[in-house]
N, C-alpha and C positions, 0 to 999 in steps of 0.2 A: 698607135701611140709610140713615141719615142722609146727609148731605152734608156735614155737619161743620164747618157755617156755625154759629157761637157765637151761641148764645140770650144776648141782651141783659141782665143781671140785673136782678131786681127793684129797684126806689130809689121803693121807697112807704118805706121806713122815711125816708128825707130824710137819713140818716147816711153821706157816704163812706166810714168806715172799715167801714160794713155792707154796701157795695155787692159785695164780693166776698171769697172767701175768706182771700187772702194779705192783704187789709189789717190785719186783725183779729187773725190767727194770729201774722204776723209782729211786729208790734208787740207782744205779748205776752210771744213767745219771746224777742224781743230784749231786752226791759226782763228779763226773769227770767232770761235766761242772767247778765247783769251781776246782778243781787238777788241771785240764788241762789247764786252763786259768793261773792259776798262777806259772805253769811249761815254758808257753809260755811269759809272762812278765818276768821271770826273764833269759829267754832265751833271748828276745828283748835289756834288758839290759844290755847284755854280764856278768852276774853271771854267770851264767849257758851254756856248752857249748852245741853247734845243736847235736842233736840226730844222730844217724848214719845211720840212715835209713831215715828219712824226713827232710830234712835242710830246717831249718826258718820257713819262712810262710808257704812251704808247708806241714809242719805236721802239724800247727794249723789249717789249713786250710781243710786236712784230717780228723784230727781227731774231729774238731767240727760237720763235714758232716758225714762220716763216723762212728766214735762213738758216740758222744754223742747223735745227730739228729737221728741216725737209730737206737740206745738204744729207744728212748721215744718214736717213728714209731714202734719198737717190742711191746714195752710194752700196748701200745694202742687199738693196733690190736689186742692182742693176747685177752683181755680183750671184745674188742668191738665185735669182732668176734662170741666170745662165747656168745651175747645175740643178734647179727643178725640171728645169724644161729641154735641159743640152740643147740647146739654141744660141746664137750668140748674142750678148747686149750691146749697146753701144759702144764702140772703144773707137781710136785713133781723132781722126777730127769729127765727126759727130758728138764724140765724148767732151770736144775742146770746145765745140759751140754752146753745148749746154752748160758749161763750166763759166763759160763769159756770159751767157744767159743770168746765169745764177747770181755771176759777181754785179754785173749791171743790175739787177734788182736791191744789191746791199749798197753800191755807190747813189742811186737814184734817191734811196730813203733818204739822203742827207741833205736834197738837194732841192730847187720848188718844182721841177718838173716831174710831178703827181701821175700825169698819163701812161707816162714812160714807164714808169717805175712798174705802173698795174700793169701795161704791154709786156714788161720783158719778163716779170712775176709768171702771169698767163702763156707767155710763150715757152718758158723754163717747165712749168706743170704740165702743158701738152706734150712737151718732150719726153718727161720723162715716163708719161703715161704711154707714150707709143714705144718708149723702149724695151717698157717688158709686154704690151699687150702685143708684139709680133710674137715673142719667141713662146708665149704661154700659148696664143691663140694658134701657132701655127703647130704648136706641139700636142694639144688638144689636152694642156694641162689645166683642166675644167677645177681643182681643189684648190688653186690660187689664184681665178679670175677675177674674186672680190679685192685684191689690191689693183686692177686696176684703176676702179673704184673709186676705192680708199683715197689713191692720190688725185685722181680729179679732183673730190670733194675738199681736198685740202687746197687745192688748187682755187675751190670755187668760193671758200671762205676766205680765201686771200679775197679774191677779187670783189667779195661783198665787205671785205674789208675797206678798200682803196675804196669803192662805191658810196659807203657810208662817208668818208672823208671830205670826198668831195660832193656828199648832198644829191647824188646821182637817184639813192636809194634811199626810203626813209626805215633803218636798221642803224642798230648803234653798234661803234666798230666793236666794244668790250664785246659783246655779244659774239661776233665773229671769231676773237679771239676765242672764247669761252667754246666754241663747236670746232674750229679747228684742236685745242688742246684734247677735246673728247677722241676725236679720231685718230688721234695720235694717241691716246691712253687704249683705245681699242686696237690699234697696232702692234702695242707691247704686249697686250695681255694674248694675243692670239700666240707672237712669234716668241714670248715666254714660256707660255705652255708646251709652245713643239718641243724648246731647248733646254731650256733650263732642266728638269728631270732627266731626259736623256743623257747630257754634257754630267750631269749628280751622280748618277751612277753610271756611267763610264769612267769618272775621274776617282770615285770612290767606291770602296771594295764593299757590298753590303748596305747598302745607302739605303734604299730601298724606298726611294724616291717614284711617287705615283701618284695619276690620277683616276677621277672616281667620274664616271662618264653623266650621272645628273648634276653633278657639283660642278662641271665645264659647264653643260648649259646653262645651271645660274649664274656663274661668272659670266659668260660672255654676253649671255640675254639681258641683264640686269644694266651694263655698260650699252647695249644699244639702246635700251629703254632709256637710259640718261642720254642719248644722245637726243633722243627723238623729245623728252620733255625738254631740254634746251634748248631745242630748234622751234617750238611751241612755245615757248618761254612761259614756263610754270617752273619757276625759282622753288615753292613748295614743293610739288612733287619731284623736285630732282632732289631736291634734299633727302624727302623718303629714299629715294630710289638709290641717292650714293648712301646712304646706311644701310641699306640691306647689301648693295654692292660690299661694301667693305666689310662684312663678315663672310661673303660669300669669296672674298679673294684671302683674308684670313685664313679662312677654311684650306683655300687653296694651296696656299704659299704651305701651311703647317704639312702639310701632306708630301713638298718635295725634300724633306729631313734639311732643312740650314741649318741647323747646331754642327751638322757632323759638316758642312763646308770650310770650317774655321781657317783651319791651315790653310787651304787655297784657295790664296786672292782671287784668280781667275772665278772662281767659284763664287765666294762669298762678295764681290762685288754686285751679282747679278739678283741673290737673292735679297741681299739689304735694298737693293734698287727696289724689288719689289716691294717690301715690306714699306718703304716711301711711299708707294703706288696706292696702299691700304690705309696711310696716315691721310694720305691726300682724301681718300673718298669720304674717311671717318669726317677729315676738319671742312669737305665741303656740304656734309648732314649739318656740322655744326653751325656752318654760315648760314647757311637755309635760313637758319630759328636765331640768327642773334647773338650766338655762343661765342664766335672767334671772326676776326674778319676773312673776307674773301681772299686776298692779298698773302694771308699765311696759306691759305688749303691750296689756291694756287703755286706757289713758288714751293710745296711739299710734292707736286706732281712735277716741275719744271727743272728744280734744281737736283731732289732726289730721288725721284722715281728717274726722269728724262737725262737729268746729267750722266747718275751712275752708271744707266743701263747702257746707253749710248756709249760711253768710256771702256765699259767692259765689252761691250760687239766686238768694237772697232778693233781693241788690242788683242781681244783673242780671232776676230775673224782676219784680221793685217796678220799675227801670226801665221796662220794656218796658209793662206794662199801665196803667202810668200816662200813656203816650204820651209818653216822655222818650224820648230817644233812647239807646244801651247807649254810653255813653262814663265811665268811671272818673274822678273826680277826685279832691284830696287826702283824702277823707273813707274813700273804699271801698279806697283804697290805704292809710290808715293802719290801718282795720281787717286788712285780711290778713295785712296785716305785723307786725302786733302777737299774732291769731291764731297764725301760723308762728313767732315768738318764743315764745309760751306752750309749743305741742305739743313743741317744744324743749326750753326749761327743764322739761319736765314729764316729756320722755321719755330725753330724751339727756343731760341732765347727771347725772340719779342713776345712771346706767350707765356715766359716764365717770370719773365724780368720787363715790361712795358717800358720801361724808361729806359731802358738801353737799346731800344727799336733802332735810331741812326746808326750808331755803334756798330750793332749788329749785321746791320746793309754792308756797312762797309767792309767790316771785316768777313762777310763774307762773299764778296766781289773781289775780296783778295786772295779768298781760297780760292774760287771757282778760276780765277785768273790762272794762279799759281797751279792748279791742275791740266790746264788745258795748252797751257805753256809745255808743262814736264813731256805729256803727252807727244805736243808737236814736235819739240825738239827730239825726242828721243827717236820717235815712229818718221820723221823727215828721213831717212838712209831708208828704213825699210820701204816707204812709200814711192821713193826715185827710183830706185834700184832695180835690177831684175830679179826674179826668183832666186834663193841661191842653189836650189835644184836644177837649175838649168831651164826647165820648165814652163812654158809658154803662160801669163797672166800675171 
């Protein structure tokens, strides 16, 4: 077994933003969640006509899951990887091929060549599945081999996606959408559990932030069992299944003390993210039965659980590896808060107020926008740049 002492990255390429995963991934993500959101706003508005390859919502729909969410999923792992397993991930041009991989799949969606778009999709998910299964498998780090997995399957619901489009398969693309979002909400809830209590009481004196080892297995059992009714396609029992889900991540979340996060954003971005992750489960019981549409309990898992969380990785993990120290300032605090405004107008006003449902989109396409802008601009210096510890990654 390793020692888990972090293999150095390669910098023969001479590119910071190649020296390691998150530089690359994350600046990506970040410039296309703000592009793409405001390619689809003014698509919504009729400016702008559908794409010709994903009409309407299902390319925002795609490309939020698809791109922007398995950009920040690459970037993390390739990163995290490298110091579970002290191996090294992809850096220099391998890291540059999967990065034009990734971007050719977001220029193809717009485009009619449909084959393409599914080749370089499929080829970007192989890639980045061989990135981290060398350095886990050669490290014989057996306790993270399920993301290899993980990113296949997301991989492979892309590709039952693009399959369904073109009539290849007989599955409806929602559906692909709906199991890819599952495996990405089972993503969160695992690399939540590692951090979030840990990161609570390290930053706070007496937190006393913990968990209760049956109350994990209902949480994570209960999210695979919705994955496995989705993939079955029993809409009822998945609705059973995210209501027990969502008292069992209640349960969860109340157990890492948020109240005492308050003061620090860095903190309280990750658990209000979660507490989205618990509206989301709640409003997809309710779709189940008729209660609220589908469209709000998804965008409660897409915009607040997956925005916020993803927002806060990024800024606290681009912190740390850049040899900055994890302190918040107005930049990463305007982003959350503009995030947590979006997931809002996006989920709670068309449920409180139905006739200001357009409104609502829009204005919050213009947080979500305004967030991921603040973001890139401000995190662009850190993500070019070299460490400023001197420090190899």
């Amino acid at each position: 077994m390793n020692s888990g002492k972090a293999t150095p990255p390669s910098s023969a390429s001479g590119a910071p933003v190649l020296a390691l995963g998150f530089r690359l991934f994350y600046l990506l993500a970040g410039a296309y969640a703000a592009l793409g959101v405001l390619l689809w706003s003014a698509q919504f508005a009729g400016w702008l006509p559908a794409p010709a390859l994903l009409q309407g919502s299902l390319w925002h729909a795609h490309e939020m899951l698809f791109g922007y969410t398995y950009a920040v999923i690459a970037g993390f792992l390739f990163t995290a990887v490298r110091n579970w397993a002290g191996q090294p991930t992809p850096t220099g041009t391998p890291l540059a091929v999967l990065g034009l991989l990734w971007l050719a799949g977001r220029v193809l969606a717009l485009t009619p060549w449909r084959d393409l778009g599914a080749i370089t999709d499929t080829l970007f998910a192989l890639g980045v599945a061989a990135g981290i299964a060398r350095p886990l498998l050669k490290s014989g780090n057996k306790r993270n081999y399920f993301f290899i997995a993980l990113v296949l399957l997301i991989g492979a619901a892309n590709l039952a996606f693009y399959g369904a489009l073109a009539g290849w398969i007989a599955f409806a693309p929602a559906r692909a959408l709906t199991l890819a979002a599952d495996i990405v909400l089972f993503i969160m809830i695992v690399m939540a559990g590692r951090v979030v209590p840990m990161f609570t009481n390290n930053a706070v004196p007496g937190a006393g932030a913990h968990r209760v080892q049956w109350l994990e297995y209902v949480s994570l059992g209960s999210v695979l069992l919705l994955i496995a009714a989705d993939a079955a396609d029993l809409p009822l029992w998945a609705g059973v299944i995210a209501g027990v889900a969502a008292v069992a991540h209640a349960a969860r979340l109340a157990l890492w003390s948020p109240l005492k996060t308050r003061r620090s954003p860095l903190l309280w971005i990750l658990h209000a993210s979660y507490a989205w992750l618990v509206i989301h489960l709640a409003l997809r019981a309710g779709a189940a039965f008729g209660m609220v549409t589908p469209g709000v309990a998804m965008h409660a898992l897409t915009v607040g659980a997956i925005g916020g969380l993803t927002l806060g990785m990024m800024t606290r993990s681009a912190l740390g590896h850049s040899g900055r120290p994890l302190r918040s300032g107005p930049a990463e605090t305007a982003s959350y808060a503009l995030v947590e405004l979006a997931a809002f107008a996006r989920v709670v006003v068309p449920l409180l107020m139905p006739a200001a449902y357009l409104t609502a989109i829009v204005a919050a396409g213009v947080l979500w926008f305004a967030a991921f802008a603040v973001f890139t601009v401000a995190y662009w210096p850190i993500l070019t740049r070299p460490r400023i510890d001197g420090r190899p990654g």
